[in-house]
KEKE-3310 file (N, C-alpha, C; in steps of 0.2 Angstrom, whole numbers, plus 5000, padded with zeros to 4 digits):
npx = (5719:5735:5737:5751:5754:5750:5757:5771:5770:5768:5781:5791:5789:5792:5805:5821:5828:5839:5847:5858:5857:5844:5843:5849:5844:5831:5839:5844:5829:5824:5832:5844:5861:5875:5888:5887:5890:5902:5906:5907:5898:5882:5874:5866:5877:5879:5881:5889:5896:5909:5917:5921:5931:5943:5959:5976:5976:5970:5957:5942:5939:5950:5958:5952:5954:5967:5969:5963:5971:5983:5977:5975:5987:5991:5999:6003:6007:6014:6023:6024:6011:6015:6023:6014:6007:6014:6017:6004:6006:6006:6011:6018:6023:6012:6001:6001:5998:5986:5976:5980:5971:5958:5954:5954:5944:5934:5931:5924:5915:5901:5896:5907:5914:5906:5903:5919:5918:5910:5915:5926:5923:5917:5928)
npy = (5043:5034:5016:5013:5025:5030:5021:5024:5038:5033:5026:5035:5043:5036:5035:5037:5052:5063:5074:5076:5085:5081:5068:5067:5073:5063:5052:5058:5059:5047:5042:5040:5041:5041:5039:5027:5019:5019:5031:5048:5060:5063:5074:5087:5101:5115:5131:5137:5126:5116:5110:5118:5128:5136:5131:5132:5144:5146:5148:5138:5146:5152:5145:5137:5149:5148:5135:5138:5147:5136:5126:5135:5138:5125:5118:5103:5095:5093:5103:5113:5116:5124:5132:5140:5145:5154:5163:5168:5174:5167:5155:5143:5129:5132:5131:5118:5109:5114:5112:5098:5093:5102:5093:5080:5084:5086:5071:5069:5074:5081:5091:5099:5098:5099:5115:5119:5117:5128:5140:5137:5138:5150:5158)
npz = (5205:5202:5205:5207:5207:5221:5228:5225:5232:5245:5249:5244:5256:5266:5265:5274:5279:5271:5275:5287:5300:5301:5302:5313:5323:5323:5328:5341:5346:5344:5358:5353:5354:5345:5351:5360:5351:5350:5344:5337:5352:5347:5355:5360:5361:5375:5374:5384:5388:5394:5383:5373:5377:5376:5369:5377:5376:5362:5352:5346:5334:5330:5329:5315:5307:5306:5301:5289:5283:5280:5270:5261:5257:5254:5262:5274:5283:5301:5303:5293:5299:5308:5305:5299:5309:5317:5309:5308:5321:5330:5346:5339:5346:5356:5349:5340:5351:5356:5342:5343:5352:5350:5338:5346:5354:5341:5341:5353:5351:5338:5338:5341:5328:5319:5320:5318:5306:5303:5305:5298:5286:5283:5286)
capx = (5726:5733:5739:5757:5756:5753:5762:5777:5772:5769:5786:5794:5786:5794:5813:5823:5829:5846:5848:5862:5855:5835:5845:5854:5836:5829:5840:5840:5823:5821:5838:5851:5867:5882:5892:5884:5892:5911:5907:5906:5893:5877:5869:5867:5880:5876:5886:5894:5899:5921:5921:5921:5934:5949:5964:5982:5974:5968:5948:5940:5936:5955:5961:5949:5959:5971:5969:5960:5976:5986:5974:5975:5994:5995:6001:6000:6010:6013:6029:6021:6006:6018:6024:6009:6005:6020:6017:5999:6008:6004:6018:6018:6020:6004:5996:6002:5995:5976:5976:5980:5965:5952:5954:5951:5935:5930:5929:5920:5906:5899:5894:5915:5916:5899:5906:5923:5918:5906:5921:5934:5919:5919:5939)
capy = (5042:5023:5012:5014:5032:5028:5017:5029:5042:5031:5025:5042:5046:5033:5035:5040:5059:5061:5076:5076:5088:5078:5061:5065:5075:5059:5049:5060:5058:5040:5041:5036:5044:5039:5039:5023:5015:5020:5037:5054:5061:5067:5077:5095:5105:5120:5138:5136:5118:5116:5107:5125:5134:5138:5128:5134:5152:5147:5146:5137:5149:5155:5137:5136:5150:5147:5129:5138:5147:5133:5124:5137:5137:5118:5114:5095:5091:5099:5108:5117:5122:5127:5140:5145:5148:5158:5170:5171:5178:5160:5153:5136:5123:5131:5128:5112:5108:5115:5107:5093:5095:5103:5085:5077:5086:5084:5065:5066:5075:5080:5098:5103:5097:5105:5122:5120:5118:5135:5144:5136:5140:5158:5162)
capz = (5206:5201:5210:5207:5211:5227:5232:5224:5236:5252:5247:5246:5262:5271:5265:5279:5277:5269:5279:5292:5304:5301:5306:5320:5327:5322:5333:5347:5346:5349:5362:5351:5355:5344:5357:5363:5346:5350:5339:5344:5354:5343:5359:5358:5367:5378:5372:5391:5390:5395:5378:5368:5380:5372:5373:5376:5374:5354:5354:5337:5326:5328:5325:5310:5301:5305:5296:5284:5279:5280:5268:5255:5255:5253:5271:5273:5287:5307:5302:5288:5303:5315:5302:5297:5315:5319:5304:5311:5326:5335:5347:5335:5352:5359:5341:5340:5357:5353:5335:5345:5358:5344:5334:5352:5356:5338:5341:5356:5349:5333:5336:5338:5320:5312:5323:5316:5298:5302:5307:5293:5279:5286:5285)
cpx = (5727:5736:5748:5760:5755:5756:5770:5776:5772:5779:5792:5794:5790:5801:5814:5827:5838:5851:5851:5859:5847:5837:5847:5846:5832:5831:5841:5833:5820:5827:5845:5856:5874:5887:5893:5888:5900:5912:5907:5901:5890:5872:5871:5872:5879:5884:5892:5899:5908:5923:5922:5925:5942:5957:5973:5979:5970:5959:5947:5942:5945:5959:5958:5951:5964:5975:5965:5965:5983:5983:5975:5981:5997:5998:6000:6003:6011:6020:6028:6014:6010:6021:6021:6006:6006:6019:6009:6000:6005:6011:6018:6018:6015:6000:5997:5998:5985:5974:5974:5971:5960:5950:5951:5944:5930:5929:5926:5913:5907:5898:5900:5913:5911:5903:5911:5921:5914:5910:5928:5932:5919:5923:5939)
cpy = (5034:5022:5014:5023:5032:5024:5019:5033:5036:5027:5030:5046:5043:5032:5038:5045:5057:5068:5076:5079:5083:5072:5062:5067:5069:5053:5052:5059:5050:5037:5038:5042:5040:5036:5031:5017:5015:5028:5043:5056:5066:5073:5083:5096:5114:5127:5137:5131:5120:5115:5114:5131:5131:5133:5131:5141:5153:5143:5142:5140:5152:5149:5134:5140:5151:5141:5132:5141:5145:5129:5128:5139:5130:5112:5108:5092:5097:5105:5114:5121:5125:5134:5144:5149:5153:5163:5170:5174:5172:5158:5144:5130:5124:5129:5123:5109:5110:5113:5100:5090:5099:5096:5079:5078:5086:5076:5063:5069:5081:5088:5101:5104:5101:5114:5125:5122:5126:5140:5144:5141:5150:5162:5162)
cpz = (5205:5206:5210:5208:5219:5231:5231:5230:5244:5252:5249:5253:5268:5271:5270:5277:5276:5274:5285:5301:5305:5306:5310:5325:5328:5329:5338:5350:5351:5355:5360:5350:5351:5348:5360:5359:5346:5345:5343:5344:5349:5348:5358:5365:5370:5376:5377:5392:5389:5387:5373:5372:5378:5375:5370:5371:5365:5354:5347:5333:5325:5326:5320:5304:5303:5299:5290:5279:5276:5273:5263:5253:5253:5257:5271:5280:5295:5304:5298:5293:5304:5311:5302:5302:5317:5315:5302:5317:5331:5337:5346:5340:5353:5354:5341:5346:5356:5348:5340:5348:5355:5342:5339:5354:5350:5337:5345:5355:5343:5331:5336:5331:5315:5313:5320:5309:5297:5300:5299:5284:5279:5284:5279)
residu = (UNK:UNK:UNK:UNK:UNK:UNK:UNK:UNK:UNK:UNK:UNK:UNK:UNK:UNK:UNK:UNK:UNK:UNK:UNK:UNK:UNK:UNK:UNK:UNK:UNK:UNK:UNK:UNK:UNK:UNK:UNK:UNK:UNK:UNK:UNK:UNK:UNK:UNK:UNK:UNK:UNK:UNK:UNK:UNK:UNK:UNK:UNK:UNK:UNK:UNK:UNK:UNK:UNK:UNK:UNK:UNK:UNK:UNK:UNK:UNK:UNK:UNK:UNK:UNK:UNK:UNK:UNK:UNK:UNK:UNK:UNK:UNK:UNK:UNK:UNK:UNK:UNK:UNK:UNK:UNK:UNK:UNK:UNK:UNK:UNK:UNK:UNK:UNK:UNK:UNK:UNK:UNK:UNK:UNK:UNK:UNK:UNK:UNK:UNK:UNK:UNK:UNK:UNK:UNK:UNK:UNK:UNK:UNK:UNK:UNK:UNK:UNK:UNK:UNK:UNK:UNK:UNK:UNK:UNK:UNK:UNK:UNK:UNK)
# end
């Protein structure tokens, strides 16, 4: 092996993973919490935790298609949810109000926003 093959692979060995899930493992790993940077929290959250209980009676994954069938009508603004809400049989205040409070909790931590996309990719 020449010399410049190895030092290609020790090279390659030592990039740091571009993988989202590997880097956030990674900095859990050595204690680094986001959070700590003014970001949202990168620590795992427990099935049970408060942040994953339903607000104004609409849970995620129903406020994920909900947005997911505002998105493929073009919706861009709250007036255009609160439609789409209402003719999801949603009472558009309380959807406006969970929206609000979803986008809330997906700023304070990381696994909202992964959870949601799960939910949106889904619908």
């Amino acid at each position: 092996m020449g010399l410049f093959k190895k030092l290609q692979d020790g090279i390659s060995g030592a990039m740091p993973s571009t993988d989202p899930d590997a880097v956030k493992a990674q900095q859990r790993a050595v204690g680094i919490d986001t959070a700590s940077f003014g970001g949202p929290s990168n620590a795992p959250v427990a099935d049970d935790d408060p942040i994953w209980a339903p607000i104004q009676g609409i849970d995620l994954a129903t406020y994920a298609r909900v947005a997911k069938v505002a998105q493929g009508q073009g919706v861009t603004d709250e007036a255009g949810m609160a439609a789409v809400a209402q003719a999801e049989g949603l009472d558009p205040a309380a959807f406006d109000a969970a929206a609000k409070g979803w986008i809330e909790r997906m700023g304070q931590n990381m696994a909202v926003g992964q959870k949601f996309r799960q939910h949106l990719d889904a619908s």
